[in-house]
ROVORO-788351 format. One record per residue (C-alpha): residue in three letters; x, y, z. Coordinates in steps of 0.001 Angstrom, whole numbers, plus 500000, padded with zeros to 6 digits. Example, Ala and Ser with C-alpha at 12.3 -4.5 7.8 and 13.67 -1.06 7.14 Angstrom:
BEGIN
r type: ALA; px: 512300; py: 495500; pz: 507800
r type: SER; px: 513670; py: 498940; pz: 507140
***
This chain:
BEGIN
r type: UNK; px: 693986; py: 257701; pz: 202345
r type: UNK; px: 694327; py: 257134; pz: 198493
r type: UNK; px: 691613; py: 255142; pz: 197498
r type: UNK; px: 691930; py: 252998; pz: 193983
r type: UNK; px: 689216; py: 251080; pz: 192724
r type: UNK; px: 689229; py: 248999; pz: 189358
r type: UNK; px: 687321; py: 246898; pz: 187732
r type: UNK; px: 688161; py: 243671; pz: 185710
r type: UNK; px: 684829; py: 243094; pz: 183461
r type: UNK; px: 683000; py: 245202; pz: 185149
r type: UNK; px: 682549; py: 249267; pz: 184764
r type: UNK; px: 682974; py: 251056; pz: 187861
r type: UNK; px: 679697; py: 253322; pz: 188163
r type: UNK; px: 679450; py: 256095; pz: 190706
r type: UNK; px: 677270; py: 253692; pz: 193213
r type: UNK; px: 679762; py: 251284; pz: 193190
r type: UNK; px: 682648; py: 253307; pz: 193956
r type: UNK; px: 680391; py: 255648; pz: 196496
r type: UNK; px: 679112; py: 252041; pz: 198487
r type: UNK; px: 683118; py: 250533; pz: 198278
r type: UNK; px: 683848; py: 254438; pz: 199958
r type: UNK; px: 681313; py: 254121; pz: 202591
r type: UNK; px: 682179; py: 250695; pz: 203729
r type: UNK; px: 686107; py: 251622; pz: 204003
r type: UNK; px: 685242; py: 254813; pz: 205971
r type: UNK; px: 684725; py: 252558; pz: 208616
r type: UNK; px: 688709; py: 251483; pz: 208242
r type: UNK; px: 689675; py: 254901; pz: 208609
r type: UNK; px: 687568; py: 255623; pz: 211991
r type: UNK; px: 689952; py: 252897; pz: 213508
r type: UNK; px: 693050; py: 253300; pz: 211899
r type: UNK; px: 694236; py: 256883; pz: 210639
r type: UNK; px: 697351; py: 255595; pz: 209103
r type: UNK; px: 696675; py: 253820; pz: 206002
r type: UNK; px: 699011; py: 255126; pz: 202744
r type: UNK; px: 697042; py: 253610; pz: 200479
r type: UNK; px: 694261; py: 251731; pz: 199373
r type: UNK; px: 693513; py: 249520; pz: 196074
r type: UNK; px: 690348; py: 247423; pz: 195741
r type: UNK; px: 689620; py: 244975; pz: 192793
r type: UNK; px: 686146; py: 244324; pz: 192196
r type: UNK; px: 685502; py: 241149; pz: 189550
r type: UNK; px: 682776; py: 240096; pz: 187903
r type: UNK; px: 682551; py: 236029; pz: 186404
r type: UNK; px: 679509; py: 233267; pz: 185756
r type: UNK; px: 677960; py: 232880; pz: 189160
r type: UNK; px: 680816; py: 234472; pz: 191446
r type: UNK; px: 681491; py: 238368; pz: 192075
r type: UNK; px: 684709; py: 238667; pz: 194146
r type: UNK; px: 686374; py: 241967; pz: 195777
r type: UNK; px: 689978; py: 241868; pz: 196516
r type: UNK; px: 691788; py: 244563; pz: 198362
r type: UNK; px: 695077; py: 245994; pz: 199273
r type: UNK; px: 695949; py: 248018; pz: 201964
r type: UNK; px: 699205; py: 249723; pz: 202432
r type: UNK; px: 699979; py: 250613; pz: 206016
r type: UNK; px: 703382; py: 251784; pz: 207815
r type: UNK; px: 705657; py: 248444; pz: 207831
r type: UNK; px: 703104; py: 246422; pz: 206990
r type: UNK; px: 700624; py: 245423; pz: 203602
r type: UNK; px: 697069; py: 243953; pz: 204335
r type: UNK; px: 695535; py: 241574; pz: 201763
r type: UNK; px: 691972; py: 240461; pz: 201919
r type: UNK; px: 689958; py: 238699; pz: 199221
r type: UNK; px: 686059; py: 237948; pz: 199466
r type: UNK; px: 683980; py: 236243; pz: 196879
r type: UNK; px: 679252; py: 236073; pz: 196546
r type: UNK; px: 676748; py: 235794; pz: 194302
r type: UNK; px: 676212; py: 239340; pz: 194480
r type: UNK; px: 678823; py: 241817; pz: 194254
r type: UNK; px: 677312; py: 244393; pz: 197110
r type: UNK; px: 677359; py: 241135; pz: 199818
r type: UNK; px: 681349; py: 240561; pz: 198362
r type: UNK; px: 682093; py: 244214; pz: 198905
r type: UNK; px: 680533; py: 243771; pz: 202809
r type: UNK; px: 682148; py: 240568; pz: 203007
r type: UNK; px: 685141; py: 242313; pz: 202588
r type: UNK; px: 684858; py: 245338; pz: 204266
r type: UNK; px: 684609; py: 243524; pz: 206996
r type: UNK; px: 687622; py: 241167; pz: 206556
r type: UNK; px: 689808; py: 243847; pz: 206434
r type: UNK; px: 688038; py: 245451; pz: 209424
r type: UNK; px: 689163; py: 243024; pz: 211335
r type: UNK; px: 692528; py: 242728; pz: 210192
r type: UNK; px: 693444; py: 245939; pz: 210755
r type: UNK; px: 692026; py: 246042; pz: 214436
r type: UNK; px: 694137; py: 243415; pz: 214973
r type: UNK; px: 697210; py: 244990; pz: 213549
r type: UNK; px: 696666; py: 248027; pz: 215242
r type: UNK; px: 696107; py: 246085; pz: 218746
r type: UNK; px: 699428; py: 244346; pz: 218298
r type: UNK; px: 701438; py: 247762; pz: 217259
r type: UNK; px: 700095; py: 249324; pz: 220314
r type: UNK; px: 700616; py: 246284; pz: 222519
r type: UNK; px: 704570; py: 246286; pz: 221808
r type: UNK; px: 704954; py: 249596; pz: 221983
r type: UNK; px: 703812; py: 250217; pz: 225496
r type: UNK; px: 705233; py: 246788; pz: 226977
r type: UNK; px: 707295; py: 247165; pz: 229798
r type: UNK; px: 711135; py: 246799; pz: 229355
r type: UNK; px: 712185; py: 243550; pz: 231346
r type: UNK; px: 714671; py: 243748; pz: 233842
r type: UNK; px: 716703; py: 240853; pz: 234897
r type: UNK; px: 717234; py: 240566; pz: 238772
r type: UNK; px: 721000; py: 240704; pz: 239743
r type: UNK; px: 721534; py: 238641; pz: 242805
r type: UNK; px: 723198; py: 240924; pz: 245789
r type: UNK; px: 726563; py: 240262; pz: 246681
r type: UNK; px: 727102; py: 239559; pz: 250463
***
């Protein structure tokens, strides 16, 4: 998984980027096929947000989560897009092993 992270006002120091790494290493334990992986972290008066885009196969993932302190918007989102891509990968593997419907002919007598 590529992993992006940027900053807008904000520098990106090594505990940022290692906490944003450990909370999406949770991601990748449920779903191994993510491309690619870009996370925005913002900083303005009163409001830290963390937006994040996830890249899968057929499919992009968008998740945006905004608190007063940037570590509780990071875990905010982490686990927004947890749950997103549970539910993505439930519904991949749902239609892929449903049964193929057959209609009933009616016998000929």
């Amino acid at each position: 998984m590529n992993l992006s992270i940027t900053g807008r006002h904000l520098d990106i120091t090594p505990a940022i980027r290692q906490y944003v790494t450990e909370k999406l290493a949770r991601v990748a334990r449920h779903f191994d096929n993510v491309i690619d992986t870009q996370v925005i972290l913002s900083i303005e008066p009163l409001k830290h947000t963390a937006d994040i885009t996830m890249r899968l196969r057929g499919k992009d993932i968008h998740c945006e989560a905004a608190d007063e302190n940037l570590y509780a918007a990071i875990d905010l989102l982490a686990d927004k897009i947890d749950r997103q891509v549970l539910k993505y990968k439930s519904k991949i593997q749902d239609h892929a092993h449903e049964p193929v419907k057959r209609q009933e002919v009616p016998a000929i007598e």
